[in-house]
C-alpha positions as YAML, in Angstrom:
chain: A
units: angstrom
residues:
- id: 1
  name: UNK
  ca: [94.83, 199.61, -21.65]
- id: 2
  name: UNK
  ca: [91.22, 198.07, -22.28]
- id: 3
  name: UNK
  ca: [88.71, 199.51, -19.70]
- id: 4
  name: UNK
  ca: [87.24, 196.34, -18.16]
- id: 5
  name: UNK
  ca: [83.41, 196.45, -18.12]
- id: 6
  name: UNK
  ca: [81.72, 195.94, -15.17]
- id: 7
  name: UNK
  ca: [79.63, 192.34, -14.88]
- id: 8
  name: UNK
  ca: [76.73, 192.74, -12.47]
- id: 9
  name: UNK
  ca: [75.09, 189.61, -11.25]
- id: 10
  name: UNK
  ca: [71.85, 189.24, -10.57]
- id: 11
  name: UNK
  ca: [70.34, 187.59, -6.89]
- id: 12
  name: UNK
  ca: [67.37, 185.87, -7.28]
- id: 13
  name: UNK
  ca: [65.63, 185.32, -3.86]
- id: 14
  name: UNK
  ca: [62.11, 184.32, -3.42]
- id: 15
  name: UNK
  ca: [60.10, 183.84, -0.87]
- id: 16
  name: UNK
  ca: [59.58, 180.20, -1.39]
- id: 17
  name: UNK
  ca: [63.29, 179.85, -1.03]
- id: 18
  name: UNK
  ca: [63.71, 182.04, 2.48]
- id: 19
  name: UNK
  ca: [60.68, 180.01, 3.95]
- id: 20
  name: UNK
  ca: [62.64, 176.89, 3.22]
- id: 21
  name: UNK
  ca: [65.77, 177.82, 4.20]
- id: 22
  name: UNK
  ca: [64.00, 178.88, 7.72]
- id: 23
  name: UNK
  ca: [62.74, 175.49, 7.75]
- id: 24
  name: UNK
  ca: [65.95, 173.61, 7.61]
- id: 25
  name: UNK
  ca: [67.07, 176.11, 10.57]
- id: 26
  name: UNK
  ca: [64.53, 174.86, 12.04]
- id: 27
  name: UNK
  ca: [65.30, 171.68, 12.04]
- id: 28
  name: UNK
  ca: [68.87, 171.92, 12.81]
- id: 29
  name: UNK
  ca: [67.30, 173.65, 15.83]
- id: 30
  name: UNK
  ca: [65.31, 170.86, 17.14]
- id: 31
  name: UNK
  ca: [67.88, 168.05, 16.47]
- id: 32
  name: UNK
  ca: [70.89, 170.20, 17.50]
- id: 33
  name: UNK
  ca: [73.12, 168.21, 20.13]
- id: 34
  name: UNK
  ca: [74.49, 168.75, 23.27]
- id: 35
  name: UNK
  ca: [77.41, 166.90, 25.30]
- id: 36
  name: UNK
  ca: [77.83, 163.39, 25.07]
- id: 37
  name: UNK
  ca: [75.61, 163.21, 21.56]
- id: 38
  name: UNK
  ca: [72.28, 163.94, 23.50]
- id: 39
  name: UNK
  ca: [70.08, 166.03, 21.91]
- id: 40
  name: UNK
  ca: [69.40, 169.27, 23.17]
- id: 41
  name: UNK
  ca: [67.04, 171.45, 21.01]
- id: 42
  name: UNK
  ca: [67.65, 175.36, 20.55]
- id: 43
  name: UNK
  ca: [63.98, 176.50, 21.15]
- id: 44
  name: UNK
  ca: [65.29, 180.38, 20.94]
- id: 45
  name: UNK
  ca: [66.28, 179.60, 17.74]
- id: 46
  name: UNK
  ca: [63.03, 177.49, 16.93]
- id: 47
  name: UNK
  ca: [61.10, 180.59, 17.56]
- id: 48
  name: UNK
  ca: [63.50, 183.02, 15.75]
- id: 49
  name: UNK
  ca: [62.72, 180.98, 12.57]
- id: 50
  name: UNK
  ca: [59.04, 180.71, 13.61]
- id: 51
  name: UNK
  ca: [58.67, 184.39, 13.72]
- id: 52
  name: UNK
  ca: [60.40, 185.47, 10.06]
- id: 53
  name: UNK
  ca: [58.00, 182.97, 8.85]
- id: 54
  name: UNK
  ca: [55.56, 184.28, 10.16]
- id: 55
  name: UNK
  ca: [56.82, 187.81, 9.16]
- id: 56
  name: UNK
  ca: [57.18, 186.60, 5.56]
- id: 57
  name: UNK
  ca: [53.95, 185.07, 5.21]
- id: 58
  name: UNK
  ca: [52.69, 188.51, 6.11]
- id: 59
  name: UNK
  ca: [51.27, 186.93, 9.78]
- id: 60
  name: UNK
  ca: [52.55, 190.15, 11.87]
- id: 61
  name: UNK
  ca: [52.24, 193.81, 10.87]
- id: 62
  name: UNK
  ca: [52.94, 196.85, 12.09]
- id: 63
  name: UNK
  ca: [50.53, 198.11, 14.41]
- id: 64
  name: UNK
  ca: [48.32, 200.64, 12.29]
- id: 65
  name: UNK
  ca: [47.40, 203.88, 13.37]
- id: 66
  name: UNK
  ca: [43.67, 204.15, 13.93]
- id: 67
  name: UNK
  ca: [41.99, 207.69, 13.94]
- id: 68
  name: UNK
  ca: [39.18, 208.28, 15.95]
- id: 69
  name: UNK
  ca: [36.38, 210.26, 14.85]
- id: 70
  name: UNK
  ca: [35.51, 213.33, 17.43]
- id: 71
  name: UNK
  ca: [32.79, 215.20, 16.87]
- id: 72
  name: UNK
  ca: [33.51, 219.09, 18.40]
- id: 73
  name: UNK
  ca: [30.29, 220.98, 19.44]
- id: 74
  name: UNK
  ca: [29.91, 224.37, 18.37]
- id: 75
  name: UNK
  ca: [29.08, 227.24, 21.03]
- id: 76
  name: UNK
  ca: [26.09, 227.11, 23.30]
- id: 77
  name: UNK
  ca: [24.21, 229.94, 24.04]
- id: 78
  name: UNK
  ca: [21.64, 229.95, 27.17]
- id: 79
  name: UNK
  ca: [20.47, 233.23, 27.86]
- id: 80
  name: UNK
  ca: [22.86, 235.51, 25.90]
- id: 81
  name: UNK
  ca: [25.91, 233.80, 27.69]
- id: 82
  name: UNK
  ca: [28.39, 231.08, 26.11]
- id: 83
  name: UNK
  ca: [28.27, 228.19, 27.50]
- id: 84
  name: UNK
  ca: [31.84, 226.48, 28.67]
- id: 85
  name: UNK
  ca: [32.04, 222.67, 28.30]
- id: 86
  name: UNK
  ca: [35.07, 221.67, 29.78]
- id: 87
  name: UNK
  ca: [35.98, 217.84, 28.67]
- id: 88
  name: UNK
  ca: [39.51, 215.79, 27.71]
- id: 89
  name: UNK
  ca: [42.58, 216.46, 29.28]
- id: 90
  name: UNK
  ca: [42.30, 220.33, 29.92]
- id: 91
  name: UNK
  ca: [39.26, 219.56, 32.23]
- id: 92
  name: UNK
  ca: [41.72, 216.85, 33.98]
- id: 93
  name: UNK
  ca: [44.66, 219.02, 34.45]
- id: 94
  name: UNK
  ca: [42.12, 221.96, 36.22]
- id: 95
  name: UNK
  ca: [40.49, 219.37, 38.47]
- id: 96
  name: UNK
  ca: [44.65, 218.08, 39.55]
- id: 97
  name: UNK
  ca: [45.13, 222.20, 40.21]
- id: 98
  name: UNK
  ca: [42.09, 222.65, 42.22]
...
């Protein structure tokens, strides 16, 4: 028996194409129809759409994470002793004990 090669089929899928589509959903959305013919628009769906467009047009991204610079004192000396600064959430935590 022959072995049967494998056919692989390539999906083509741009972003043109899934921005349309959404569009038409859209659409269907708006003019979708209730009892008696009436029309009765699915605004959940509306917004669905609305917000993978927006996704794919690159409107909403994930919230980056932004570092803070801190600048960290080095020891304090007044009259041969260190001097304690006591800041942030240690300094909160002592003030809850006391």
């Amino acid at each position: 028996m022959a072995a049967k090669k494998k056919q692989t089929k390539k999906f083509e899928y741009s972003k043109n194409e899934s921005f349309e589509n959404l569009e038409v959903v859209q659409q269907m959305a708006l003019n979708r129809k209730g009892k008696d013919d009436e029309v009765s628009p699915d605004i959940s769906i509306f917004l669905k759409a609305e917000e993978l467009k927006g996704k794919l047009c690159g409107l909403y991204s994930e919230k980056e994470k932004t570092s803070t610079n801190v600048n960290i004192m080095g020891k304090v000396m007044i009259d041969g002793k260190a001097l304690e600064i006591k800041v942030g959430e240690d300094c909160a935590q002592e003030e809850e004990n006391d």
